[in-house]
N, C-alpha and C positions, 0 to 999 in steps of 0.2 A: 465599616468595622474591619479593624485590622486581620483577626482572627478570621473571616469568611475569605480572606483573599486565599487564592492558589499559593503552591509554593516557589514558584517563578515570580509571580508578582510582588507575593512579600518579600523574597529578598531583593529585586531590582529597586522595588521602594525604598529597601533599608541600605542600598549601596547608595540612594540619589543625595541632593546637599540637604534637602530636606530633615529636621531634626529627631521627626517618630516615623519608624520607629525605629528604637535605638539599643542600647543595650537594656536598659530594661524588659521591654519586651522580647527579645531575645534572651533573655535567665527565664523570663516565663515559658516561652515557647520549650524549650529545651528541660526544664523542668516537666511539659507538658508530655516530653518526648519519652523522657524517665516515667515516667505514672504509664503510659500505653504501652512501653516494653514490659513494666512488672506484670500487666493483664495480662500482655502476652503470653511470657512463660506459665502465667498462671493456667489460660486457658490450653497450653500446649500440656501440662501435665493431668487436668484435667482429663477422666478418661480411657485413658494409658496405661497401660499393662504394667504391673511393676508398682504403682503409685497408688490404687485402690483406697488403701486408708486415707488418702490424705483429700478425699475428694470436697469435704464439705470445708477443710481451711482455703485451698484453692478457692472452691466458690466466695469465699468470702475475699477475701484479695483482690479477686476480679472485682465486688461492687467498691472496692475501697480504695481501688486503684484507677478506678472510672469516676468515682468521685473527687479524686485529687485534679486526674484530667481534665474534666471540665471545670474547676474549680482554675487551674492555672491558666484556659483558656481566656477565662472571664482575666486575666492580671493580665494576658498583652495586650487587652484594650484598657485596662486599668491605668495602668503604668502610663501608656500614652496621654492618656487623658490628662493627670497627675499632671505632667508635663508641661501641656500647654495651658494648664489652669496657672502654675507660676509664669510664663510667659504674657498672660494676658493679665495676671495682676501686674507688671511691672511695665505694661501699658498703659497702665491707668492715669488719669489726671493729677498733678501735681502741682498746680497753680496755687493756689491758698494752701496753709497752714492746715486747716483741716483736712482737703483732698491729698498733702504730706503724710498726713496720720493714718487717713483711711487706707492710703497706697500702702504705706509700711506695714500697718495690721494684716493685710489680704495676702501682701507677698507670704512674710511671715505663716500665716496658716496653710497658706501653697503647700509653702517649702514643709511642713511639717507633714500634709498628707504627699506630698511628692517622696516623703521618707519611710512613710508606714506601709507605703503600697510594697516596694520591694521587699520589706522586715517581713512582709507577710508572704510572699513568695521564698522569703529563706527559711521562715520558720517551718513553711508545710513542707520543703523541699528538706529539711532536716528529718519532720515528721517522720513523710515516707521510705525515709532508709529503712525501717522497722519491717517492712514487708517486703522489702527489695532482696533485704538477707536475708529475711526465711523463702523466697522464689529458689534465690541463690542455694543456700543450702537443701531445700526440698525437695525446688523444682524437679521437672523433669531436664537430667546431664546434657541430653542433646541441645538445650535451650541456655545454658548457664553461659555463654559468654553476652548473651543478649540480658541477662541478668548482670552481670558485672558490669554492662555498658550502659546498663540503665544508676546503675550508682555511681559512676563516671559521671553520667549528664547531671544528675542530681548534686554531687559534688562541686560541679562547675557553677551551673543554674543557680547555687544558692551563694555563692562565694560572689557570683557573678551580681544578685542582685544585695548583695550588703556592702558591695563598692557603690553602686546608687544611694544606697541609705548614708553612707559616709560623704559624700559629695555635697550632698543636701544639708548633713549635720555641719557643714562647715560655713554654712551661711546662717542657720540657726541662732537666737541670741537668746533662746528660753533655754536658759542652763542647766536646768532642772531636767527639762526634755534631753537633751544633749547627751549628759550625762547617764543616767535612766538607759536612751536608747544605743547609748554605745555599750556598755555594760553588755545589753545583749548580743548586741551585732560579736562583741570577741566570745563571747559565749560560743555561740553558734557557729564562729570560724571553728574554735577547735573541737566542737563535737565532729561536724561535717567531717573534717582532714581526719581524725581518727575509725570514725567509722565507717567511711569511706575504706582505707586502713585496712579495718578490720574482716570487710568484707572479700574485697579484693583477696585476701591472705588467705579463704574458704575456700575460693575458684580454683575448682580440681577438675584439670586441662587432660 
């Protein structure tokens, strides 16, 4: 599992010619990274002089922000997998007519969960803006640029995995899907850039 390696090992893996892991799993990882700095600040205001009211939104952050985390931990072995499930359809048999058909059908389905794994890592990675900026705004000041840098990674992570979703849609020939899932993918580019945006523009240095 991708996710149990050290951080020396996983990136030496993802420097090698080896194809996972790759940028997929890197918008998740980094997604991942965004979700543990929002606990962070979270649990850093928790407790804290000055903050009192705001103890029980806090607590709530922290499980919603540890559920984003291991939820994206679960997508840099996703994403990998994805991966080499189209690799290993388009290994498949193509001698007869029918093992043509069955290869095109498998690739085809790959490529379409090779598309949704990432969708789903930009969608949450959008999500979590929502509690990144109330960190940012609430948090505790001493921790806010750890808050701005956690919607920095989320910004990136999620842009980063709807370029996977685009690559994939470009082999696609269900145009129905295509269509459908590009609609979101620009959706969620420009919420991302803006809210990202917006946040950023709170962060009082």
């Amino acid at each position: 599992m991708l996710a149990d390696k050290n951080i020396k090992d996983f990136l030496k893996e993802t420097a090698s010619s080896a194809p996972v892991p790759g940028g997929g799993s890197v918008a998740a990882l980094s997604a991942g990274l965004a979700a543990a700095l929002t606990a962070m600040v979270a649990n850093l205001t928790i407790g804290k002089k000055g903050y009192e009211g705001l103890e029980e939104e806090m607590e709530t952050i922290v499980k919603e922000a540890e559920e984003y985390k291991e939820r994206f931990i679960e997508y840099i072995d996703k994403d990998s997998e994805s991966f080499n499930k189209v690799m290993a359809a388009f290994k498949l048999p193509k001698e007869t007519e029918e093992e043509k058909e069955a290869r095109k059908n498998q690739i085809q389905a790959a490529l379409k969960n090779a598309a949704l794994v990432p969708l789903e890592v930009a969608k949450n990675g959008l999500k979590i803006m929502n509690i990144i900026e109330t960190v940012v705004v609430k948090g505790n000041k001493n921790a806010v640029t750890d808050g701005a840098v956690a919607a920095m990674m989320s910004r990136t992570a999620t842009l980063s995995a709807l370029y996977n979703v685009k690559i994939n849609l470009g082999s696609i020939k269900d145009t129905e899907f295509v269509e459908k899932t590009g609609k979101e993918v620009a959706d969620i580019e420009e919420k991302i850039v803006k809210i990202e945006k917006d946040i950023l523009e709170k962060v009082v240095l």
